[in-house]
MIKEVO-277260 format. One record per atom (N, C-alpha, C): x, y, z. Coordinates in pm, whole numbers, padded with zeros to 5 digits, always signed. Layout:
residues N
XYZ...
This chain:
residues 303
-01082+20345+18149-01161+20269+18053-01300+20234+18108-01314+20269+18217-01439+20189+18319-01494+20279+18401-01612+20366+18397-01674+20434+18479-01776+20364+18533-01789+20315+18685-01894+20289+18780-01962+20344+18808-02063+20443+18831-02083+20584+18918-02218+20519+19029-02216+20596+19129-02260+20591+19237-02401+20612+19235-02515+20559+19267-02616+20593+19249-02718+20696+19334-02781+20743+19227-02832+20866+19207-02971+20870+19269-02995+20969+19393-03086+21013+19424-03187+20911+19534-03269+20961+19626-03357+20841+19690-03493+20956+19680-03631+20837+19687-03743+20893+19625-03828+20791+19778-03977+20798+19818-04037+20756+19896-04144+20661+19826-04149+20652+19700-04230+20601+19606-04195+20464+19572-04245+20349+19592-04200+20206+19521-04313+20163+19590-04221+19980+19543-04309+19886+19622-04328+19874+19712-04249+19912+19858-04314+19860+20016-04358+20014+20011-04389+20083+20010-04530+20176+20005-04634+20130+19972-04621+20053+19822-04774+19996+19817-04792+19876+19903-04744+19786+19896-04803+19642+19976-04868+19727+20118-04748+19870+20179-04759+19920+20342-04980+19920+20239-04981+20041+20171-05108+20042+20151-05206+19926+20081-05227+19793+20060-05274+19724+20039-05317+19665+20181-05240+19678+20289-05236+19622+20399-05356+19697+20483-05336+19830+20474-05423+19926+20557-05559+19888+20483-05601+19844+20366-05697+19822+20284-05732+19864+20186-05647+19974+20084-05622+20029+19978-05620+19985+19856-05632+20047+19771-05551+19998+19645-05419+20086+19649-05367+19899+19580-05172+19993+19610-05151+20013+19484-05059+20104+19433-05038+20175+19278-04953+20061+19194-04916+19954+19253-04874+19840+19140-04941+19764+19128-04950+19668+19040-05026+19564+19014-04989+19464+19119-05062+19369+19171-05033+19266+19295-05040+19081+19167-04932+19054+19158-05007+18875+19147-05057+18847+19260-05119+18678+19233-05154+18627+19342-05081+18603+19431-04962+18555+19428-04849+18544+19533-04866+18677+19643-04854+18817+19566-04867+18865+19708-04977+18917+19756-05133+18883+19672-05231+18918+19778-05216+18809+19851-05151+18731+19825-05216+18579+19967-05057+18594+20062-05001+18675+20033-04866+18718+20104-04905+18795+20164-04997+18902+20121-04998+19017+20237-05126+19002+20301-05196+18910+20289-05315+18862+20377-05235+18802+20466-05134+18712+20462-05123+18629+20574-05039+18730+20640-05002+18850+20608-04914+18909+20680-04769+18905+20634-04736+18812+20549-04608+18802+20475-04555+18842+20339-04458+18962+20330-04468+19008+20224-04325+18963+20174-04377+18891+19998-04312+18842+19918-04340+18938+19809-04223+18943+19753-04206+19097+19666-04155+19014+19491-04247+19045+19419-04204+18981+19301-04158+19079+19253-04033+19053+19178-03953+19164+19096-03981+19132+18969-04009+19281+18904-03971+19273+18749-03880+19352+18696-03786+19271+18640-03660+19321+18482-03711+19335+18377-03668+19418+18294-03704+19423+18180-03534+19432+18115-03511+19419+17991-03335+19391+17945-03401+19424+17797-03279+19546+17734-03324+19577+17579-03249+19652+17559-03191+19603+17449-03060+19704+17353-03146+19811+17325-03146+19937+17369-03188+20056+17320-03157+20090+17190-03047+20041+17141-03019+20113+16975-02931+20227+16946-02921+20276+17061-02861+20410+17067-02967+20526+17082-03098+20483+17119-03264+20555+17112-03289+20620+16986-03248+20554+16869-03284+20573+16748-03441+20595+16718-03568+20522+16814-03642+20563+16823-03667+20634+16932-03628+20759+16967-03630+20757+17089-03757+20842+17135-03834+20895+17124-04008+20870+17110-04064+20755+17202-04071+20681+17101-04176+20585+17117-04079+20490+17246-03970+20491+17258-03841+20396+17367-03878+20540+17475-03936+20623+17484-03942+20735+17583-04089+20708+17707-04188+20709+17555-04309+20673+17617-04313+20519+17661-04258+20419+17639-04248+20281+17675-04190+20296+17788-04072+20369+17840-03998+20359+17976-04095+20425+18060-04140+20532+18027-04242+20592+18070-04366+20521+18193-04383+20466+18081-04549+20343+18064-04458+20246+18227-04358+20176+18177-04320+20065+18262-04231+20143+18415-04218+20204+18397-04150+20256+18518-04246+20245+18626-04358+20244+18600-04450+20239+18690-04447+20091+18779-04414+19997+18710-04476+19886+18790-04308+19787+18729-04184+19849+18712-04099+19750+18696-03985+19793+18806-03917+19665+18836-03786+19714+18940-03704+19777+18858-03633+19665+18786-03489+19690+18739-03509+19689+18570-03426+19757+18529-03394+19768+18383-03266+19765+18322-03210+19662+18242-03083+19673+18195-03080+19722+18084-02988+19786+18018-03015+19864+17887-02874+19854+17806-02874+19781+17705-02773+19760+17614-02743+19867+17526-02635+19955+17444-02629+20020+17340-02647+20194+17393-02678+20229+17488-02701+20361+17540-02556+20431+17490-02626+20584+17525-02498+20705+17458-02468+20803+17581-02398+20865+17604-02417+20949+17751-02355+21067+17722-02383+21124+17596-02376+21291+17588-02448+21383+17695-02400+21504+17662-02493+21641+17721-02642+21676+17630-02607+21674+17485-02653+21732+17426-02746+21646+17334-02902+21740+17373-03031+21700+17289-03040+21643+17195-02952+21608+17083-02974+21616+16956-02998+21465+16923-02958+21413+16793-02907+21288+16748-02794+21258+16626-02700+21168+16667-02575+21183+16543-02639+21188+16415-02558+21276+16336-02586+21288+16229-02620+21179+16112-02505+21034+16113-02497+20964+16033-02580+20843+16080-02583+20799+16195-02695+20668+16260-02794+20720+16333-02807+20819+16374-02904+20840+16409-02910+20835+16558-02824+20800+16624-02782+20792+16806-02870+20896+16838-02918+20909+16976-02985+20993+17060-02874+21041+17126-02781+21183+17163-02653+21192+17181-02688+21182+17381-02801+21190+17401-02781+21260+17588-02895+21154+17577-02913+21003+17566-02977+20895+17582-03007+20881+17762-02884+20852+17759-02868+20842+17936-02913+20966+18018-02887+21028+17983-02908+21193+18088-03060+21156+18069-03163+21117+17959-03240+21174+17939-03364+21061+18017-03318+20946+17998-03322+20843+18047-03361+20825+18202-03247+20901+18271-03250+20936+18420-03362+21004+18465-03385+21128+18371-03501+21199+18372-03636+21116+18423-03644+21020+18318-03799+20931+18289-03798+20855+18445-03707+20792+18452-03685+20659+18554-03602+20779+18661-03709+20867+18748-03644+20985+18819-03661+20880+18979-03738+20755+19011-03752+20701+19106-03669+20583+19096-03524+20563+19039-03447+20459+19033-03293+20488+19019-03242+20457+19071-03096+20456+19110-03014+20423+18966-02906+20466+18955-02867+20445+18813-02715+20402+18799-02657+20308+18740-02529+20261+18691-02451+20244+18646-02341+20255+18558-02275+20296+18433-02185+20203+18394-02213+20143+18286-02035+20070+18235-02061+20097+18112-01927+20174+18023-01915+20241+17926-01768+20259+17873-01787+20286+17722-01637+20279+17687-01589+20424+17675-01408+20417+17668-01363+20550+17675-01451+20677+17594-01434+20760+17590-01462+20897+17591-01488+20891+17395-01378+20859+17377-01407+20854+17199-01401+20661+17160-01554+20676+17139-01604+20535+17078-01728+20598+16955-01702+20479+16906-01849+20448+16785-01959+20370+16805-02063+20450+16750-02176+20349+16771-02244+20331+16609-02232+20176+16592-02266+20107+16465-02151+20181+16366-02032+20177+16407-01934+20215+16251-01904+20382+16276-02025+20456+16348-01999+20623+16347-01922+20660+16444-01859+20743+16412-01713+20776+16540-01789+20927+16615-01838+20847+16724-01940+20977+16811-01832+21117+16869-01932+21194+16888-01873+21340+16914-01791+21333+17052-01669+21430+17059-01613+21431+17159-01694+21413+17292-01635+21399+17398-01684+21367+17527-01874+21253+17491-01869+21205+17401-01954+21102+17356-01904+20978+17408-01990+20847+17491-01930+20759+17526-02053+20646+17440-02027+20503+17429-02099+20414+17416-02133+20314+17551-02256+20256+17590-02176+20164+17663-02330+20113+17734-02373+20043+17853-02449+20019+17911-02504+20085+18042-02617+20039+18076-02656+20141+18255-02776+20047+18262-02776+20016+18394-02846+19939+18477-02923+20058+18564-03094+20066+18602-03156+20103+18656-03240+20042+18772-03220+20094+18863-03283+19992+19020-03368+20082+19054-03480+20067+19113-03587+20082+19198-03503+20186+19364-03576+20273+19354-03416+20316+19477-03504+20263+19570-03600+20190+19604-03640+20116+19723-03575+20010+19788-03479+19966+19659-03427+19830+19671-03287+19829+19700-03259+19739+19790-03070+19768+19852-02996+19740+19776-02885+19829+19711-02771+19760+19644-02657+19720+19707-02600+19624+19681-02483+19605+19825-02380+19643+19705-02333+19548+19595-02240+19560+19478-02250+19659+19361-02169+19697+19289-02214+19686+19133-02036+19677+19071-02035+19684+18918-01887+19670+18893-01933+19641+18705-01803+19600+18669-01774+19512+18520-01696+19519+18489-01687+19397+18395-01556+19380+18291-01586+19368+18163-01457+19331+18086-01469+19269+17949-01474+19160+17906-01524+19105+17806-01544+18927+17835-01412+18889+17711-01339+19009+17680-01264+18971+17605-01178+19098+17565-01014+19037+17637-00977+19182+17674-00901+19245+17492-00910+19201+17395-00861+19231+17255-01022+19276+17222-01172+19300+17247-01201+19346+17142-01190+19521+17166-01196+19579+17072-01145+19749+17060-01313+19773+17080-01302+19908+17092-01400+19995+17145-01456+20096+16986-01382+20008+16906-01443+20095+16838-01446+20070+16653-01517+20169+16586-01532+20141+16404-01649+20011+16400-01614+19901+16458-01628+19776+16401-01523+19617+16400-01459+19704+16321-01316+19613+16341-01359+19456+16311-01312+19363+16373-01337+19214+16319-01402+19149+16448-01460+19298+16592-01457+19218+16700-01464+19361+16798-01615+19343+16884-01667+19479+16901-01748+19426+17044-01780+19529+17115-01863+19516+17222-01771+19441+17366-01883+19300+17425-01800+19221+17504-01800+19308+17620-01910+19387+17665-01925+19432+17819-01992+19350+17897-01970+19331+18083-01999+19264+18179-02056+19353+18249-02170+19410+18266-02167+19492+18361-02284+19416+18471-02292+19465+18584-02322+19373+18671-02339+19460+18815-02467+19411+18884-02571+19450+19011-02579+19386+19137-02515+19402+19217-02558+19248+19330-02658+19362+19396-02790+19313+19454-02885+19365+19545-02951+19258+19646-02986+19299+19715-03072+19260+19852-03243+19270+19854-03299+19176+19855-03445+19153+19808-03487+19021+19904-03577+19055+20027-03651+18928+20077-03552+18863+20120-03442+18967+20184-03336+18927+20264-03250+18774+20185-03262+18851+20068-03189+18710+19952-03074+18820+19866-02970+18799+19840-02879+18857+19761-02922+18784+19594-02946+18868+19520-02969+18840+19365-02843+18948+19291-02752+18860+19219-02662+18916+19121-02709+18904+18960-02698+19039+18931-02799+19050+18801-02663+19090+18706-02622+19011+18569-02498+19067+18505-02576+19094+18399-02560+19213+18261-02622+19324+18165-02485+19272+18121-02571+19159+17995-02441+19121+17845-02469+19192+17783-02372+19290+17710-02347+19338+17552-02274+19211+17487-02309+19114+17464-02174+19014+17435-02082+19027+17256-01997+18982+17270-01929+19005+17164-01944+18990+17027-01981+19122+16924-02001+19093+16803-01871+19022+16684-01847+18951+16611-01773+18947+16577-01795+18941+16410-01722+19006+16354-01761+19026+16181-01759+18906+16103-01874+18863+16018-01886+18746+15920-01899+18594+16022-01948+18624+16150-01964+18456+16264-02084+18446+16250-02214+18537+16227-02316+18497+16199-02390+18441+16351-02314+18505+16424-02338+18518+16585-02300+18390+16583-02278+18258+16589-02173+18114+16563-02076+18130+16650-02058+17977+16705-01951+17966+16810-01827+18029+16736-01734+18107+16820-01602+18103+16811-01468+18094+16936-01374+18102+16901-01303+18047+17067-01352+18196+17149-01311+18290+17069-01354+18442+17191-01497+18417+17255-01613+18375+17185-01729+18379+17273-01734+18230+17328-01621+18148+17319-01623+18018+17452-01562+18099+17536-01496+18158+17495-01368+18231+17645-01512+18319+17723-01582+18386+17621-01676+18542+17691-01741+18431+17798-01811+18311+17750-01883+18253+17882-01850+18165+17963-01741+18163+17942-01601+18072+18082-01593+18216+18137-01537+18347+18146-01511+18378+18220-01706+18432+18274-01780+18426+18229-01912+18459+18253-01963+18374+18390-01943+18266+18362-01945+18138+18457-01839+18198+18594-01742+18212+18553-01634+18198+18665-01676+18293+18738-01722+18414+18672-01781+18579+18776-01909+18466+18884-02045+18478+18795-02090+18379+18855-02062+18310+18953-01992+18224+18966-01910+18100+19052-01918+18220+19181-01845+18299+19162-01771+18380+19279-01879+18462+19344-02009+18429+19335-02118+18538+19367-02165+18389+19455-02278+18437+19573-02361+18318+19659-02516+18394+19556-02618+18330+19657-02752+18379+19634-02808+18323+19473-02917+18426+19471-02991+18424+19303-02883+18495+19187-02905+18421+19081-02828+18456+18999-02903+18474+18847-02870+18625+18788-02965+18651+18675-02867+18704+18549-02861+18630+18417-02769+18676+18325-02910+18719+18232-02921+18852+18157-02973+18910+18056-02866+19003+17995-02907+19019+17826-02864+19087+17767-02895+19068+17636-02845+19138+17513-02769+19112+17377-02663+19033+17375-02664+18904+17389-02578+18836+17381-02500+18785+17249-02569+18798+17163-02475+18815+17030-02432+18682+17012-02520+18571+17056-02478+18446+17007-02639+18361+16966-02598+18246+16893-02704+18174+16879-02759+18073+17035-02901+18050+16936-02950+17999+17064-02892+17831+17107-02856+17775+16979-02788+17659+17011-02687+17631+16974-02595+17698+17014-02439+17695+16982-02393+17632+17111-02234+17601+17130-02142+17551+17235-02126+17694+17315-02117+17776+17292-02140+17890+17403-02285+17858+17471-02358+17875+17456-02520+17893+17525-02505+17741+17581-02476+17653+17519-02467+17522+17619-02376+17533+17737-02281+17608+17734-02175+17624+17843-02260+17734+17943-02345+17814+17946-02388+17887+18036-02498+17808+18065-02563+17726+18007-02680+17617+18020-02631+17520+18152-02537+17530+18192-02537+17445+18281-02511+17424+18430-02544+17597+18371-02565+17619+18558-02687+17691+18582-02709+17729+18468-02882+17830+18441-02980+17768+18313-03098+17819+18371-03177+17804+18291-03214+17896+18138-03236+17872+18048-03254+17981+17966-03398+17964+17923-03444+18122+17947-03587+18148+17950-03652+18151+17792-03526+18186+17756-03568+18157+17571-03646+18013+17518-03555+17934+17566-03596+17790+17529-03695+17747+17604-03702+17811+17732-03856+17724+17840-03969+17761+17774-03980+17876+17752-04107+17941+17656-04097+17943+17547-04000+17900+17493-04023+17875+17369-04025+17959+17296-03944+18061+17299-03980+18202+17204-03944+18204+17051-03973+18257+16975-03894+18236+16845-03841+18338+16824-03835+18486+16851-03775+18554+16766-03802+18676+16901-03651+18740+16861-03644+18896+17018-03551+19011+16971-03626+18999+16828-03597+19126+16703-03747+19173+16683-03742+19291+16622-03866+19384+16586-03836+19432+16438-03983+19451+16403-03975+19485+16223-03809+19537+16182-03765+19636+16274-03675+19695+16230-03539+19658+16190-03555+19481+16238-03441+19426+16183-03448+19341+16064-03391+19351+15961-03426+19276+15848-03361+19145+15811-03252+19131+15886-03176+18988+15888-03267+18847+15959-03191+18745+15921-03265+18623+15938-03274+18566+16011-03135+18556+16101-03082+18540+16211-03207+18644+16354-03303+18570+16422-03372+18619+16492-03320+18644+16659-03274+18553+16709-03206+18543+16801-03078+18644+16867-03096+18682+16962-03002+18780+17001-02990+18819+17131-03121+18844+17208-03157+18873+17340-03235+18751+17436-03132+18739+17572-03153+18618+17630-03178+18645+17793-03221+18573+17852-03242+18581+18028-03215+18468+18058-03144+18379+18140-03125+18272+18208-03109+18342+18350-03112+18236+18457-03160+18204+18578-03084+18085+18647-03056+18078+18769-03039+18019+18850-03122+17946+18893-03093+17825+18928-03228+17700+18947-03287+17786+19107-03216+17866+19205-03303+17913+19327-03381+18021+19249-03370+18081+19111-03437+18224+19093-03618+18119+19022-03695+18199+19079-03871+18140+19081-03920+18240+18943-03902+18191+18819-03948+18255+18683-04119+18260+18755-04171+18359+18767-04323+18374+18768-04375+18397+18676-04340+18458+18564-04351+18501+18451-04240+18538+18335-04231+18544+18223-04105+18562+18099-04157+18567+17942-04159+18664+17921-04206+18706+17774-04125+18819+17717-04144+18831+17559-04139+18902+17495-04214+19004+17474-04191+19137+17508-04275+19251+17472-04290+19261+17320-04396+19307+17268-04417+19383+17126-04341+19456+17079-04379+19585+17161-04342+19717+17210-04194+19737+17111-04218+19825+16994-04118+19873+16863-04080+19975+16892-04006+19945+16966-03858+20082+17066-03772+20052+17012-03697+19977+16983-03553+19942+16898-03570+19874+16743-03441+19783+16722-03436+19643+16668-03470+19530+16759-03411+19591+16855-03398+19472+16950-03597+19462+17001-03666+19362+17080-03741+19374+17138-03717+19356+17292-03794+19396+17355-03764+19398+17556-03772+19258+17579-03718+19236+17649-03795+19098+17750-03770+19163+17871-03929+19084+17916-03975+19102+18052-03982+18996+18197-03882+18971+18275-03909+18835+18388-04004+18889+18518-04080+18826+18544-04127+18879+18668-04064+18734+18750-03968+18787+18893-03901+18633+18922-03937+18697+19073-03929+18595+19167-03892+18603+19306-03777+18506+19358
């Protein structure tokens, strides 16, 4: 039910290449905040990371979600990616429109980052369509291959919902990154969280259970701690207060209103979230524009 896979490939290209060349007196090929020109003047290099977290859709646009990964690969660490497909083949499903080889193709773009997998069995649906044999649904986490991974893994946040149609109760993946950064362990968990039919994303006991056991993973990790995803709940429900109280949520600090794009027509705006650990340093947290999905990106730059 659970494919991990091992990550893929090492490249000489990232960030301690550039700071090495900012140092010699260069321009280095990422953008620097102030933190680390006055880091690598004094000789001390502090490495700000950026995530980016976004339900792909299934790359329904997958164009314009091509040239955007494109664009950011340049200057981002990590990327979590909700809704991905992991066919062979070029095409897109017939009836929604899925990108069938999302992931394969994906790997391609982001050819300087290590890659991750949590996904459902072999025959699943994406949005109601029952995808082609050896077709999977599911999530993938992308790392910087500069950057150490010590962990990776996942679960379900709820072991009754099915993998598939729709049903009354859908999704509910954990997938999850521990890495090594500035000699600090940061555990990064990628929510698909649980849809459930006619809740109107609204508390129910399954999504108190999804963030008790969310918490408890958590608990069992030391270091920085980073929850993003599609979380599939409101922003002020008894779920989001129960993960509120050991993290921060970046939604509410900035104040965002809405982390949907034209393409969604419902009312309900809310959907995609980042919280933080009081040791993780938000340097930055916004909403991208950028009309790649329904969903819109968010972006943390944290140390």
């Amino acid at each position: 039910m659970v494919e991990c896979l091992q990550p893929f490939g090492r490249s000489s290209n990232g960030r301690t290449e550039a700071f090495e060349a900012f140092n010699l007196g260069s321009i280095p090929s990422l953008p620097a905040s102030l933190d680390t020109v006055l880091a690598t003047k004094t000789g001390q290099i502090i490495n700000i990371m950026k995530l980016i977290t976004l339900n792909v859709w299934g790359g329904k646009l997958y164009q314009p979600l091509a040239d955007f990964l494109e664009k950011r690969s340049k200057d981002t660490d990590i990327f979590c990616f909700q809704d991905t497909l992991f066919g062979s083949k070029p095409e897109f499903s017939p009836v929604k429109g899925g990108r069938i080889n999302l992931f394969e193709e994906t790997k391609k773009i982001l050819e300087d980052f290590n890659s991750f997998v949590y996904r459902d069995p072999e025959e699943s649906y994406f949005h109601g369509e029952l995808l082609p044999l050896n077709v999977g649904c599911g999530q993938a986490i992308f790392v910087r291959n500069t950057v150490e991974i010590l962990e990776n893994g996942g679960f379900r946040s709820h072991p009754e919902s099915p993998y598939h149609k729709g049903g009354d109760m859908v999704s509910g993946r954990c997938q999850w990154v521990k890495l090594k950064e500035n000699e600090e362990e940061v555990t990064i968990l990628n929510l698909h969280g649980l849809w459930q039919r006619n809740s109107m994303k609204r508390d129910t006991p399954e999504r108190m259970e999804q963030s008790k056991k969310i918490k408890d993973f958590f608990n069992g990790h030391n270091g920085k701690k980073i929850l993003c995803g599609d979380f599939n709940i409101i922003n002020d429900g008894n779920a989001m207060s129960l993960l509120e109280e050991d993290m921060t949520n970046l939604i509410k600090k900035y104040e965002i209103t809405s982390t949907r794009s034209s393409h969604y027509p419902k009312e309900e705006k809310y959907a995609d979230y980042v919280l933080i650990s009081e040791n993780v340093e938000d340097k930055n947290f916004q909403v991208l524009t950028d009309e790649v999905s329904d969903h819109l990106p968010l972006l943390l730059e944290f140390k």
